[in-house]
C-alpha positions in Angstrom: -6.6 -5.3 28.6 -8.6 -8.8 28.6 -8.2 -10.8 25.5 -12.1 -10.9 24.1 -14.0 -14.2 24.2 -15.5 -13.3 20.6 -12.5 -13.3 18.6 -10.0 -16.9 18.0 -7.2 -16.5 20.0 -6.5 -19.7 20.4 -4.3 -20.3 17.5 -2.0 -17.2 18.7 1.5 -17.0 19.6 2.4 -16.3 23.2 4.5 -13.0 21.4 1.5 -11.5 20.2 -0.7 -12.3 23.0 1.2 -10.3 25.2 1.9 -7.3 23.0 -1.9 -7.2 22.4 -2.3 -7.1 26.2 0.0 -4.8 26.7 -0.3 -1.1 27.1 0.1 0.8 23.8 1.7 4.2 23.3 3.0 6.6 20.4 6.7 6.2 19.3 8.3 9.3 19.5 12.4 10.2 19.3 13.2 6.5 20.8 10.4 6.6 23.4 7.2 5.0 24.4 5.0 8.0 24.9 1.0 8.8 25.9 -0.5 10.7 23.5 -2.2 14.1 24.4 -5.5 13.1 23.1 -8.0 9.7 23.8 -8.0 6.7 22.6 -9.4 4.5 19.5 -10.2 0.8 20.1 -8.5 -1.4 17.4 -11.0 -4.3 16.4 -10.5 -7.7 15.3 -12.8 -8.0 11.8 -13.8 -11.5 12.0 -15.3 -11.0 15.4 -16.0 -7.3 15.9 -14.4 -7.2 18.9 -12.0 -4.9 20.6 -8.2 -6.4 20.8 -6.7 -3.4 22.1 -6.5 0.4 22.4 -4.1 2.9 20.9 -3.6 6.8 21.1 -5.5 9.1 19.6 -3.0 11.4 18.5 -3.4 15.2 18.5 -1.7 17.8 16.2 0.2 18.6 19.1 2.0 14.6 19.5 2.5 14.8 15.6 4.4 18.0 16.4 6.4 16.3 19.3 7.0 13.3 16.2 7.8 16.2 13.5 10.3 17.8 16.0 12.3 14.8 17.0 12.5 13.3 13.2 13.9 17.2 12.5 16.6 17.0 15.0 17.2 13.0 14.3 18.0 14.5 11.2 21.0 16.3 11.7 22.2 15.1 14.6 25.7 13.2 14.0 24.5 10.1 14.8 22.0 9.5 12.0 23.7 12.5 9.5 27.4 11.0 10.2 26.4 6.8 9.4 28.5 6.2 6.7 26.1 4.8 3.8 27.1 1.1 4.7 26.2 1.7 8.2 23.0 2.6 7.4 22.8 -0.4 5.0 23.8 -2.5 7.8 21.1 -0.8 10.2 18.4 -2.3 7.8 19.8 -5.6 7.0 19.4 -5.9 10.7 15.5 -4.6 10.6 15.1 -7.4 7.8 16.6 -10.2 9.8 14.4 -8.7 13.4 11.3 -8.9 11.1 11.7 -12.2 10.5 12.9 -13.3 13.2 9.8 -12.1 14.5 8.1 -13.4 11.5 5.1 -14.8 13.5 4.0 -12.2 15.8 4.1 -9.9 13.5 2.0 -12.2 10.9 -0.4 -12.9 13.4 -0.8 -9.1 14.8 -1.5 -8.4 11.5 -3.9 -11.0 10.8 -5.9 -10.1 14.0 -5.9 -6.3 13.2 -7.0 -6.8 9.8 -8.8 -9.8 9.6 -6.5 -11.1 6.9 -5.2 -14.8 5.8 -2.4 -15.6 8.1 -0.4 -16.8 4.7 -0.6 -13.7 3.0 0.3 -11.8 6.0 3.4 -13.9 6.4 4.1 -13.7 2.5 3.5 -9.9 2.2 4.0 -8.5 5.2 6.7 -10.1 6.7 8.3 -12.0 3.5 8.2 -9.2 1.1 9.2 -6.5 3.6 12.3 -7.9 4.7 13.1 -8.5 1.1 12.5 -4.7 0.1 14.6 -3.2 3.0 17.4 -5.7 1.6 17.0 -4.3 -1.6 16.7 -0.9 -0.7 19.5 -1.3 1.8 22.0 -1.7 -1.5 20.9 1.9 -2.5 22.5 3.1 0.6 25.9 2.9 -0.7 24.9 3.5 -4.4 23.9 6.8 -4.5 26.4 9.2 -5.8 26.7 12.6 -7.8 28.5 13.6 -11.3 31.4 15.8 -12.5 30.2 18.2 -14.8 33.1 19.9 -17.3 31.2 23.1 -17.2 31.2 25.7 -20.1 30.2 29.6 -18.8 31.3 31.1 -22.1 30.7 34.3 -20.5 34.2 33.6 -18.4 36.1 32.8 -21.2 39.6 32.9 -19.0 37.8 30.5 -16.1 38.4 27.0 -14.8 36.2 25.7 -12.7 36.0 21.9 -11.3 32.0 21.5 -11.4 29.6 18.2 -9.8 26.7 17.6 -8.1 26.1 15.5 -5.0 22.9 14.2 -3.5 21.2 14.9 -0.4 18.3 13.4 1.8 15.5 15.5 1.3 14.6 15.9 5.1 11.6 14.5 7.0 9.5 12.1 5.6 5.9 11.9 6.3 4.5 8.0 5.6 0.6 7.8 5.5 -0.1 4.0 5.5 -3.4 2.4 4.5 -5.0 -0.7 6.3 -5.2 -3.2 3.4 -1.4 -4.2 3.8 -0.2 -2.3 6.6 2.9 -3.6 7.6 4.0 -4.5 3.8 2.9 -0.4 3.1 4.4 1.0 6.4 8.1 -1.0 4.7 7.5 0.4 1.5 7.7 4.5 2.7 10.5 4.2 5.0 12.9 1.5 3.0 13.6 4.1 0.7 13.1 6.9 3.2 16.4 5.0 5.2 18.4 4.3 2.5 18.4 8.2 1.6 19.4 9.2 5.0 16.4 10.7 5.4 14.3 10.1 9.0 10.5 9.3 8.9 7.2 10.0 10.7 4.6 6.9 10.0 0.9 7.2 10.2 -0.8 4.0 9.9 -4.4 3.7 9.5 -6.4 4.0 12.2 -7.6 0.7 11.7 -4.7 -1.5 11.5 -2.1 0.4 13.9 -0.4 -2.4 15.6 2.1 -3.7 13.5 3.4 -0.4 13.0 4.1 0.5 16.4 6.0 -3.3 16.6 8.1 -2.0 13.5 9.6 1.5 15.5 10.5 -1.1 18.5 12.2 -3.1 15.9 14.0 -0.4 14.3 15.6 0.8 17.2 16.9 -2.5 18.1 17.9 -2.5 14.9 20.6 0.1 15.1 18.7 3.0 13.9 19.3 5.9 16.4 16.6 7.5 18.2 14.1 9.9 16.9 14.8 8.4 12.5 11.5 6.5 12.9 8.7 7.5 14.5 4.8 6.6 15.1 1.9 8.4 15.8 -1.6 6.4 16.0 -4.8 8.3 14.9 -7.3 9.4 12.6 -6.8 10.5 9.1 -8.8 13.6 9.7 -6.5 14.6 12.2 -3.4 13.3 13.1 -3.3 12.2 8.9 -4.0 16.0 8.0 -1.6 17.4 10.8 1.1 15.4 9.5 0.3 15.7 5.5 0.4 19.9 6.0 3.1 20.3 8.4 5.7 23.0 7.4 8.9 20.6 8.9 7.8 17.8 6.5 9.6 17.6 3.4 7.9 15.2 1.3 5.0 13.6 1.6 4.3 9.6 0.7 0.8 8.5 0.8 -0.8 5.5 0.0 -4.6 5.9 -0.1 -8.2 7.3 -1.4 -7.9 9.8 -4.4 -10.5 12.3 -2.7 -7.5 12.2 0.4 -4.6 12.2 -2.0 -6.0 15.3 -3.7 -6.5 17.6 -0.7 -2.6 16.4 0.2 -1.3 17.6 -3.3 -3.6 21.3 -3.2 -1.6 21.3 0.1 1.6 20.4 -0.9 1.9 22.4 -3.5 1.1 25.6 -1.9 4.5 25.4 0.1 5.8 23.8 -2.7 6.6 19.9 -0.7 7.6 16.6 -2.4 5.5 13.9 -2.7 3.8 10.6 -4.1 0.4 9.4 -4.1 -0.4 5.9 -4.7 -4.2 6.6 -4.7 -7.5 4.1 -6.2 -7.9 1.9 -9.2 -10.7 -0.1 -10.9 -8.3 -2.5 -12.9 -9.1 -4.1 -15.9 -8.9 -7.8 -16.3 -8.9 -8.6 -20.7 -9.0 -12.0 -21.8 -9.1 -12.8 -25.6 -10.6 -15.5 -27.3 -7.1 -17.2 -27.8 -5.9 -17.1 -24.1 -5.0 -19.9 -21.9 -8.3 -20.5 -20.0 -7.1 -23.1 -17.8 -4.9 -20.1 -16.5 -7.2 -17.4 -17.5 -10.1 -18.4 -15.3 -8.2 -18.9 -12.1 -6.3 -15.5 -12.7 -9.2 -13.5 -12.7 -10.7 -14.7 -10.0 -7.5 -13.9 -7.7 -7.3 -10.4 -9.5 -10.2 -9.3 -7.6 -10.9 -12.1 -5.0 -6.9 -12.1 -3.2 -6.9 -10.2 -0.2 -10.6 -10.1 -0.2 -11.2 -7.4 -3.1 -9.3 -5.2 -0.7 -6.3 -3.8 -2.7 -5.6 -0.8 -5.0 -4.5 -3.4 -8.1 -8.0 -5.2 -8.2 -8.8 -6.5 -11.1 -12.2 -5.4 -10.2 -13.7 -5.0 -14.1 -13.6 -8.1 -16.1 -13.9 -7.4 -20.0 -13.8 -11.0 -22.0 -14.3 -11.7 -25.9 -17.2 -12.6 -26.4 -16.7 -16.0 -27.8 -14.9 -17.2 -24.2 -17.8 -14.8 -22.0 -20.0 -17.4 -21.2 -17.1 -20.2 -20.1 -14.7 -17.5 -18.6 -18.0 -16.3 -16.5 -19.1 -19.8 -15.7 -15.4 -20.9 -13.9 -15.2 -17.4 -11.9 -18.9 -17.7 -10.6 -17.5 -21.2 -9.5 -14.8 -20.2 -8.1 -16.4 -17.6 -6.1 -18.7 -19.5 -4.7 -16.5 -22.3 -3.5 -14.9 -19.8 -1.4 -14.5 -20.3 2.1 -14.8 -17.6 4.6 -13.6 -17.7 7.7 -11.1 -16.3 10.3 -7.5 -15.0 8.7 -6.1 -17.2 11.6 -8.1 -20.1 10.6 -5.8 -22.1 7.6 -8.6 -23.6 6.3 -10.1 -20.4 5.4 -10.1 -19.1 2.2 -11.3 -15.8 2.5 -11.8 -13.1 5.5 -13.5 -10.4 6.9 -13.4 -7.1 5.4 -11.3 -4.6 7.7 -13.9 -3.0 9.1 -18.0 -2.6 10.0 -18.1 0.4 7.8 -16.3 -1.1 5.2 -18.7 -3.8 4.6 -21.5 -1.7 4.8 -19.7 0.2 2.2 -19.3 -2.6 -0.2 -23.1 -4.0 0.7 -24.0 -0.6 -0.4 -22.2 -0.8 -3.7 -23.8 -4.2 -4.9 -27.5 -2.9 -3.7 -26.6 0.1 -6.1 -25.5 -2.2 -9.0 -28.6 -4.2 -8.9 -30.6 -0.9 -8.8 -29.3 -0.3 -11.5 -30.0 -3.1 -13.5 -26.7 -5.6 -12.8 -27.6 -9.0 -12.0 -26.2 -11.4 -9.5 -24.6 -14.1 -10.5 -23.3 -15.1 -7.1 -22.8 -13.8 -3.6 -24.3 -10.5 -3.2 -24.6 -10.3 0.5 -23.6 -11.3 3.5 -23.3 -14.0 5.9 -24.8 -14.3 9.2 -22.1 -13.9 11.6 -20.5 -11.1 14.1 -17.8 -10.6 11.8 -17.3 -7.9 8.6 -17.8 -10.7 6.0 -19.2 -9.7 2.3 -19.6 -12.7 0.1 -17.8 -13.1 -3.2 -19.9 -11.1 -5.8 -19.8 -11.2 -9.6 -22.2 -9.0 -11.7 -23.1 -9.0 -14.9 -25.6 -6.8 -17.6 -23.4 -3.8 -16.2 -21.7 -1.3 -18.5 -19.8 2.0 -17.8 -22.5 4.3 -16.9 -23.3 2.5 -14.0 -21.2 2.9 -10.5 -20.4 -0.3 -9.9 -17.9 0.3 -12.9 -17.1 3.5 -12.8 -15.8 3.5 -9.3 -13.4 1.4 -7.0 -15.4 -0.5 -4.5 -12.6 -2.3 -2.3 -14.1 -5.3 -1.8 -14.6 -8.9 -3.6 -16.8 -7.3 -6.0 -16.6 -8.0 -9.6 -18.3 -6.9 -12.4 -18.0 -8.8 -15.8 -18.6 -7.3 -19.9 -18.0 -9.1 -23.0 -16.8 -7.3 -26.3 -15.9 -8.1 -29.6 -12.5 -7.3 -30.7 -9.2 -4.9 -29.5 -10.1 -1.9 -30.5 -13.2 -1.9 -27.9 -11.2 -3.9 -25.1 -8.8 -1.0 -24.6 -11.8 1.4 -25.3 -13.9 0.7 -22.7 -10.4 -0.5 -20.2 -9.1 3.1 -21.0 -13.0 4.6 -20.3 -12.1 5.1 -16.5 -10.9 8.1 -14.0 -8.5 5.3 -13.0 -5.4 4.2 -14.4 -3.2 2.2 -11.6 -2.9 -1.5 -13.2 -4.1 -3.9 -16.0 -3.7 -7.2 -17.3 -4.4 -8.9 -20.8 -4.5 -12.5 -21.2 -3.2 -14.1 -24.7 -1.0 -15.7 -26.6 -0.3 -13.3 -29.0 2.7 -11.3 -29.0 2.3 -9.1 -31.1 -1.2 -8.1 -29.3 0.7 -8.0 -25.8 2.7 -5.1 -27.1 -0.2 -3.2 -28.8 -2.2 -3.9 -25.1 1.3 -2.3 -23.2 1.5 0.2 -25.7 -2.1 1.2 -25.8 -3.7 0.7 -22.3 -3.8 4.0 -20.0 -2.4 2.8 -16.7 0.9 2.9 -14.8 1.3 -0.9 -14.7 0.2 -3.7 -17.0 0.7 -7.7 -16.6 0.8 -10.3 -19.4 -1.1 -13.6 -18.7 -0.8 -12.9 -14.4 -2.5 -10.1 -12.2 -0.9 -7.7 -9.8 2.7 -8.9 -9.4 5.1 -6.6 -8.2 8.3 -6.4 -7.1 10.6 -3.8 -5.1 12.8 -3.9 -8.1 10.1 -2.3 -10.6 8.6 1.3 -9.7 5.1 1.2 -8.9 2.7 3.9 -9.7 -0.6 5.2 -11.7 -1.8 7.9 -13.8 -4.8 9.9 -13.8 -6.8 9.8 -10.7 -4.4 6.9 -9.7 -1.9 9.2 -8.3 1.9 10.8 -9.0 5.3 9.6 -8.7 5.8 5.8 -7.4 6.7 3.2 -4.5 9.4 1.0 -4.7 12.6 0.8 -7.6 15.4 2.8 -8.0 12.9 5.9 -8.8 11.5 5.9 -4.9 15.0 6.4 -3.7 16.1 8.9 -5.7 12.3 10.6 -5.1 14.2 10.8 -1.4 17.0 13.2 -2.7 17.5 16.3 -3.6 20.4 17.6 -5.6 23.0 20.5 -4.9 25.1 21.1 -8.0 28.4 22.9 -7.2 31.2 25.2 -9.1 34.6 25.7 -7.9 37.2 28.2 -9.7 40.0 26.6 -9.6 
């Protein structure tokens, strides 16, 4: 198709003009393949306009993508790998995505309108450095001897151990606020298993996936271990999330989605994680660093353009600091630039999508309903693309839904308090419990704060690092089990323990 006129592809690569261009198709058992259904049009954010068309899978292509991970599974040339060959296998994906570092920045960028650094950071940086990590669990998974006891055969001898085994097919539901980084995160640990994968990005942000199957295979990885189907979540999504050949299930999305997925999985008794919402709190007490402090908080909820599970979407500050800690965010947020993710100079970009901004629009109309006030932003600028303007809020407390609920946009609401005990009160008073970070320079606090907040992951004087060495997960309506670390591999076994009577 013709590159549109509306959207800036000036600044583009000539790799990923022509894979835009080109003709897409699902990846299926090695192959380009049509889909059975229509199409969806894939839009570029900061423009609204169409960059390109994908399949609009069917229950009946995730079947065909079920089917050939299944048989990918046992066939000798994916079950036989020794554990170093499949290391090697994704040592090579690492090098290929970098190698291709730029297209696949830039497809990203265009897809989901975000900055060209962070896509280049995250989703081509970080992924090549997780499926190097997770390539060394390839060759470090191993079983135990067991010196067994059965008291009830007192005149046995038996030679007892266990051994690990992949689990089987892997379904990976990827989300559209770091696609590419997301789509890594399920099938590194997926791979180093032996286990094969279907992927499912979101229908918004599709492209960079489909790059990643072509990729793969050039990488060494035989045909049919990683597969693609485009589509919607309500159907392709839901075909793939209840299908009786999948083995475990890793999703990365809404709560209300990740709880149908669980209520499904568990009535044929499947594996799986859910890495679902959050509304993370951001503490700062009266003795933090707010030269450090003030920044922080405004890249907890402002990197990535509000759009990412970690947030730090609820500010709570002592009240002796409020007033200065609120004055240098506002400032902050409203020397932000917005712009086109492939223009450098910009700061900020679109949200993914039309509805999202409506979405987010919606949200901060609600808050001031409800009484919040505007400190700054609260709309939206005139322009084609899906642009919401950095927002902070304040005279908001817990009742109200601005609070309560994640938003997923660069929406911030701020409260003052008055000492520890009603910090973590009112951080705790949430369905949520995915991250949190307190800012101090207290010890002794730090540990009460890790101790006593309710959440899967909490940061000390920095917001929302991670790292494919530390597992990453929530609690509560946040979700079960975790990405990344030593646990998401072994999440990708199962266990067979074995006697023998010697």
């Amino acid at each position: 198709m013709n590159l549109s006129a509306g959207s800036d592809f000036s600044r583009l690569g000539e790799a990923s003009r022509a894979f835009l261009t080109a003709s897409h198709a699902l990846r299926i058992d090695g192959e380009a393949r049509d889909g059975t259904g229509g199409w969806l049009d894939i839009v570029d954010p900061s423009s609204n306009e169409v960059v390109a068309r994908v399949p609009d899978a069917t229950p009946a292509d995730v079947d065909a993508a079920v089917a050939a991970a299944r048989r990918a599974l046992t066939d000798p040339a994916w079950r036989n790998l020794r554990p170093a060959q499949r290391a090697d296998a994704m040592l090579n994906l690492a090098l290929l995505i970098e190698t291709h570092g730029r297209e696949l920045a830039e497809l990203e960028t265009i897809n989901s309108g975000r900055l060209i650094a962070n896509t280049q950071l995250f989703d081509v940086e970080f992924s090549a450095h997780v499926l190097r990590y997770m390539s060394g669990w390839a060759t470090r998974l191993d079983g135990r001897t067991v010196d067994i006891s059965a008291p009830y055969l007192p005149d046995g001898e038996f030679f007892s151990f266990t051994t690990r085994e992949p689990i089987g097919v892997v379904a990976g539901i990827v989300p559209w606020n770091v696609p590419l980084c997301q789509a890594v995160w399920k099938l590194a640990p997926a791979l180093a298993a032996g286990c094969t994968v279907v992927l499912k990005p979101a229908e918004q942000t599709p492209l960079t996936a489909l790059r990643l199957a072509d990729l793969a295979l050039e990488a060494g990885f035989p045909p049919g271990v990683v597969n693609v189907v485009t589509g919607t979540g309500a159907v392709a999504g839901a075909a793939l999330a209840a299908h009786p050949d999948v083995a475990r299930i890793s999703f990365t999305g809404s709560t209300a989605v990740g709880r149908k997925i669980a209520q499904q999985a568990a009535g044929s008794f499947r594996q799986y994680n859910l890495e679902l919402g959050g509304k993370s709190p951001v503490i700062v007490m009266d003795d933090a660093d707010l030269d450090a402090a003030i920044p922080g908080a405004a890249l907890a909820i402002f990197g990535n353009h509000g759009q990412n599970c970690c947030a730090g979407s609820r500010l709570y500050v002592h009240e002796r600091v409020f007033d200065r800690v609120l004055d240098g965010v506002c400032s902050i947020a409203a020397s932000l630039r917005l712009g086109p993710g492939l223009d450098p100079a910009s700061q900020m970009g679109p949200l993914v999508s039309r509805a999202q901004q409506r979405r987010v629009l919606a949200y901060i109309d609600d808050g001031r309903a409800a009484g919040a006030r505007v400190l700054t932003g609260g709309g939206a600028p005139d322009s084609a693309g899906c642009y919401v303007q950095p927002t902070v809020l304040a005279n908001v407390d817990e009742s109200m839904r601005v609070v309560r609920e994640e938003i997923f946009g660069p929406v911030l609401v701020a409260m003052p308090f008055r000492d520890e005990a009603e910090a973590l009160a009112r951080a705790n008073r949430n369905d949520y419990g995915l991250g949190a970070s307190i800012w101090t320079r207290d010890v002794s606090r730090v540990h009460r704060f890790v101790k006593g907040l309710n959440v899967g992951n909490v940061w000390v004087n920095v917001h929302n690092v991670l790292d494919v060495a530390l597992p990453f997960g929530g609690v509560k309506d946040s979700g079960v089990g975790h990405d990344l670390g030593e646990e998401s591999v072994l999440a990708h076994t199962r266990i067979k323990s074995a006697v023998i009577r010697l």
